[in-house]
Steps between C-alpha positions, in 0.01 A plus 500: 500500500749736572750445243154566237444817681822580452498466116206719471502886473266532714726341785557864680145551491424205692774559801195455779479092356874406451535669847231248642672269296840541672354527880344117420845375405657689796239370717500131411865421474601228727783651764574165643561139445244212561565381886728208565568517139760239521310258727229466240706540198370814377667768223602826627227757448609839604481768273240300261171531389213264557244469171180669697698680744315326792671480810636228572570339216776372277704674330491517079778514274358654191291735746781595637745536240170728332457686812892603525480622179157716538708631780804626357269644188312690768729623767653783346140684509404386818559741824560215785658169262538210657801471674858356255602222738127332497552474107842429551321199682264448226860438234642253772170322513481429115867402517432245725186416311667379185554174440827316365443477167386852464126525512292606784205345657157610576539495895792305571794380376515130364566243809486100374485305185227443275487199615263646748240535223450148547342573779261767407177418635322740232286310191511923381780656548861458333835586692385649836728255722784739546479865285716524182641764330253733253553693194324780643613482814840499407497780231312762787784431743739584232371831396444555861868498595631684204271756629627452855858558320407795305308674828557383821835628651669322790490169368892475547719362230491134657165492472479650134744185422215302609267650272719452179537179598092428524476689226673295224385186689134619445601595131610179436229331642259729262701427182493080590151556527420636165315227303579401100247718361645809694243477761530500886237343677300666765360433812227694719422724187377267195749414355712521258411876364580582911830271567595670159453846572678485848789288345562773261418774777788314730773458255479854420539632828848388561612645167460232229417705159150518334675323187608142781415221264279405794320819491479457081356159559252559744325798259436253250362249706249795612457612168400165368248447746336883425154451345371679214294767705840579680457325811627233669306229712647241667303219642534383906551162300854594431547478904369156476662345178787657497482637151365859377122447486278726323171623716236458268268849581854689404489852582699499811640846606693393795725249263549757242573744722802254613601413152506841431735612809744226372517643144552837620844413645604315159527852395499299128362797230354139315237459758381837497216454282408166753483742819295749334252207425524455818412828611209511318353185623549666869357788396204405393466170733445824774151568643375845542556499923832445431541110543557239310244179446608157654486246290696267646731382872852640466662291760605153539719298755556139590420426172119430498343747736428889338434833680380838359745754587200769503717863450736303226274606187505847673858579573689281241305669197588894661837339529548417145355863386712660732762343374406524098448906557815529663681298231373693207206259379187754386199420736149511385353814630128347462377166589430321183157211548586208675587225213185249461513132584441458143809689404737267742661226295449207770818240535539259179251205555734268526641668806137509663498101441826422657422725804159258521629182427815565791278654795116373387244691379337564791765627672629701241140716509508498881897672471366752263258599737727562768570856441123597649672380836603890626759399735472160600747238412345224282587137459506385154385161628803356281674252646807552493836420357709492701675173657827427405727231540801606715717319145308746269594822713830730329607561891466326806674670769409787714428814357421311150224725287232321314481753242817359385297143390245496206463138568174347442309470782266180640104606502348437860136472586298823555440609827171366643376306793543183315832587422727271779811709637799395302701531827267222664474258143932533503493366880227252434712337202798495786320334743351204220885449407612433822219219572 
């Protein structure tokens, strides 16, 4: 929210919100650890952020690696900042937060082997025994310590050694996890329009030019997936399958808007004419309050369960313009009529019937419905794919990211009350074998 403000012109208009804005973050930082951290094997959380700001609660990585940087945006403007050594705090906290092969976690870092998935009691969710490293994640806690570079003095040069150090460790891990067709895959935003634009977004910050061959890559996998109104609408299906997955309404502003953000860093004068498109479609996709329409959930995580992120297909979009003005791209002045269902070219028919045949009919029309849920999370009711054979998995030990395994994965039952806990049918089959 901030950093959208930020973009706009209006931003010193609005000083009585960003100020509310920055008394919330000052207010709901976390100024101590958990108690008897050690006893119950708990992550340091001083300095962070938790994801509602509730107190207690646990700390957030991406929250606060997002919260540091709305900080250090703000502080210059602000009469009473908060204090240098609690953000000092905030930089040793995602230090410590990072794991060894250079991502960083949702909440904490990676303890165990997947092994422990084995033992995951869910017929739902994929990878929730111990928490991996994220795309996302991992690219916000970059930018957020260049900033912390750039803005925050008294970080001592010891410390700043640190820093490069997590820096090209998180660089690398964003450049292993860029996928054949230039892609990164996402996770939290759907999917691969989000992981893509935050890649992108995370390279750049530590320096890499617009013209990286990463960078070149990943604006023609977004420009291949651009439809012929200009948009771009990417599916919760991709979350599931693992592959970019058209949504069959189209018309999503909140993907564009992403796709868009990417594209404007490429800096390439070839995909001018694909960003204007772009523009146009947001342009017009706007209602006359000022919002934009949902058509669709913008959020995925553990694979098969989807949330609406409600103020994404607000602030994204205001983003993006902010960012097109600023960069030189002419704006419609008027708001042109919304295009018609009848002018949308839906996904190729053959696409429809593969989406069908993999998930079911009936499901598929119960996913598409999901975005009426406001902001509930919704199951897809898929079961999922997710067990794995220890033998199949690219790393076993501690700290191992699943990301880093495309292998196929074994279908289990659908949750249900006739579903039997796969915990209880393992130790059944143990107890038969030693009769």
């Amino acid at each position: 929210m901030v950093q959208t403000l930020a973009a706009t012109s209006e931003f010193e208009n609005l000083r009585k919100f960003w100020e509310g804005l920055y008394r919330y973050l000052q207010d709901t930082q976390l100024k101590d650890d958990p108690p008897e951290r050690q006893r119950y094997y708990r992550d340091p959380w001083k300095g962070g952020w938790t994801f509602t700001g509730a107190k207690p609660g646990w700390a957030s990585v991406d929250s606060t690696a997002e919260a540091l940087k709305a900080c250090l945006l703000l502080e210059a403007r602000i009469a009473e900042p908060i204090p240098h050594h609690r953000l000092v705090d905030t930089v040793d906290l995602l230090l410590v937060w990072q794991n060894a092969h250079g991502g960083w976690p949702t909440y904490e870092r990676s303890r165990g082997s997947r092994y422990l998935e084995l033992l995951n009691p869910s017929d739902l969710f994929s990878n929730i025994m111990i928490d991996y490293s994220t795309l996302k994640v991992t690219s916000s806690c970059v930018q957020a310590l260049v900033a912390a570079k750039e803005h925050l003095p008294g970080l001592g040069s010891e410390r700043l050694q640190r820093i490069d150090r997590a820096l090209d460790l998180g660089n690398r891990y964003i450049r292993r996890k860029q996928r054949g067709d230039g892609s990164w895959e996402g996770f939290w935003g759907i999917c691969f329009t989000c992981g893509t634009w935050f890649a992108v977004e995370g390279l750049l910050s530590t320096g890499f030019p617009p013209n990286d061959p990463a960078i070149e890559r990943a604006g023609t996998f977004l420009l291949s997936k651009q439809r012929p109104d200009g948009g771009w609408s990417e599916s919760f299906w991709s979350s599931v399958k693992r592959e970019y997955t058209e949504h069959p309404d189209g018309r999503l502003d909140v993907q564009t808007s992403w796709a868009l953000l990417a594209l404007f860093e490429g800096k390439n004068p070839s995909w001018r004419s694909a960003i204007q498109c772009g523009l146009r479609f947001l342009v017009e996709r706007q209602l006359p309050d000022g919002d934009w329409p949902q058509r669709a959930v913008s959020g995925a995580f553990m694979r098969n369960c989807v949330l609406n992120y409600r103020f994404y297909r607000n602030y994204f979009p205001v983003r993006t313009l902010a960012g097109a003005e600023r960069l030189g791209f002419p704006i419609l002045t008027e708001r042109q009529p919304l295009v018609s269902d009848a002018a949308v070219s839906p996904p190729p028919p053959a696409q429809l019937q593969r989406i069908q045949r993999s998930c079911g009919s009936r499901r598929h029309e119960a996913a598409t419905e999901a975005h009426g849920s406001g902001g509930r999370r919704v199951s897809t009711g898929v079961p999922h794919l997710r067990r794995r054979h220890p033998n199949n998995c690219a790393h076993h030990g501690a700290g191992a990211d699943p990301e880093d395994s495309h292998t196929p994965r074994r279908t289990t039952r659908a949750a249900s009350g006739l579903s039997q806990s796969r915990t209880a049918r393992r130790l059944g089959r143990a107890r038969a074998s030693t009769r």
